[in-house]
C-alpha positions as CSV (number, residue, x, y, z in Angstrom):
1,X,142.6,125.6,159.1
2,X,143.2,125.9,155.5
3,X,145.4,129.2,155.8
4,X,147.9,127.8,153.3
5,X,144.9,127.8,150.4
6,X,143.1,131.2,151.7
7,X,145.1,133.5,148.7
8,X,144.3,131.0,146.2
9,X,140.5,131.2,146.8
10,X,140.6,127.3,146.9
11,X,138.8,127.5,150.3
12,X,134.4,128.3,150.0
13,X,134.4,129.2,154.0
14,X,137.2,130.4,156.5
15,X,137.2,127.9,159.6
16,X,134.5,126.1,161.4
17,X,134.3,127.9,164.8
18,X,133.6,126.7,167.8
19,X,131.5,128.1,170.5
20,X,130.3,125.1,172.1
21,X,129.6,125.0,176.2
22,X,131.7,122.0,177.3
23,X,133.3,124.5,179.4
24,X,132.6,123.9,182.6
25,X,134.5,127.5,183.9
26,X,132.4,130.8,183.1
27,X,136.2,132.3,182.5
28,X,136.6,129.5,180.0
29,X,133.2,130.1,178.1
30,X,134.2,133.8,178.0
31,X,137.5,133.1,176.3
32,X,135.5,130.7,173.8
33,X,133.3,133.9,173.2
34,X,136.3,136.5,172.3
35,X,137.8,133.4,170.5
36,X,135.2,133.1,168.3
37,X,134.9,137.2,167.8
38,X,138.0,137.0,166.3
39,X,137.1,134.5,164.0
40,X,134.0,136.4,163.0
41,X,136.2,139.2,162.5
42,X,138.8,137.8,160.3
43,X,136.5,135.8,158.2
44,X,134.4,138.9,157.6
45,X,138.3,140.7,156.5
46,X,138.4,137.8,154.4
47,X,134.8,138.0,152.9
48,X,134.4,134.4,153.5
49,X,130.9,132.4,154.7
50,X,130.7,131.6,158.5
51,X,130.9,127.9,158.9
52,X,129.2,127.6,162.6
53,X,129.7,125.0,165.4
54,X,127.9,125.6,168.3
55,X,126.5,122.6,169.8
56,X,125.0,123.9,173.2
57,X,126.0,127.6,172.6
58,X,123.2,128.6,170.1
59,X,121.7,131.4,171.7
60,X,125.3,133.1,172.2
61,X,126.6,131.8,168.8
62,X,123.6,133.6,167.3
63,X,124.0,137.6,169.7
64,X,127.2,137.4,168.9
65,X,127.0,137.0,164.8
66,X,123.7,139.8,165.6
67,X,126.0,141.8,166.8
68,X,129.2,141.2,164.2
69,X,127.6,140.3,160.9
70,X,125.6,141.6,158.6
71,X,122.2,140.3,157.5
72,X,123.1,139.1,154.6
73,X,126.4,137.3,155.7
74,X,126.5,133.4,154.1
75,X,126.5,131.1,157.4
76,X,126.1,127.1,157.7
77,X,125.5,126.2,160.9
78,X,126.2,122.6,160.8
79,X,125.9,119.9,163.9
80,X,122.7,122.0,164.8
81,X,121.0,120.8,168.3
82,X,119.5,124.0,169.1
83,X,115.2,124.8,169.7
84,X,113.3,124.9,166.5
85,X,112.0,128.3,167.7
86,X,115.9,129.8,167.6
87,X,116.6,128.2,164.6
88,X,113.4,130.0,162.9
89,X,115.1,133.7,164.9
90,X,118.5,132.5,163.0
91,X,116.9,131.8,159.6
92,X,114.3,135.3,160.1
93,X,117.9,137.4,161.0
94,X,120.0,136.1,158.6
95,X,118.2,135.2,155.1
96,X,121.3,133.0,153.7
97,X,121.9,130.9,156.3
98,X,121.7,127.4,156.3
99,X,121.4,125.0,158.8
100,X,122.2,121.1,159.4
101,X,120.9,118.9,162.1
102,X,122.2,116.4,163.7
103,X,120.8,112.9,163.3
């Protein structure tokens, strides 16, 4: 998404990746998983903010960018539905994060 405008530095954020759970196959989920690894990967090659969509998959959206990103990497996590105690973990790991909720 937006690849055409990436070199011009038109684009704030690289993506909005999706690691939801409407999977219903654990192979499925998995491939979501690497999917979004690579995504996490390119955007950091890029030097672009994370823009998250995880409805459902919070917990693994968040050990997976623990485990990729560094603490300081801009994220929006936007269509947030997750616990108000992992959003607090989220916001405590990575400083500028933001987060939107969904009404």
């Amino acid at each position: 998404r937006g690849a055409r405008n990436l070199s011009s530095g038109i684009n704030a954020e690289y993506g909005d990746y999706g690691n939801g759970h409407k999977a219903t196959s654990p192979d499925l989920i998995e491939l979501q998983k690497d999917a979004f690894i690579a995504q996490i990967k390119h955007a950091l090659r890029l030097k672009k903010p994370f823009v998250i969509h995880g409805r459902g998959a919070e917990m693994d959206a968040f050990e997976i960018m623990k485990a990729k990103a560094p603490k300081d990497q801009k994220i929006h996590f936007h269509c947030y539905s997750g616990s108000w105690n992992t959003a607090c973990k989220m916001l405590e790991h990575f400083p500028n994060m933001y987060i939107g909720v969904t009404g």
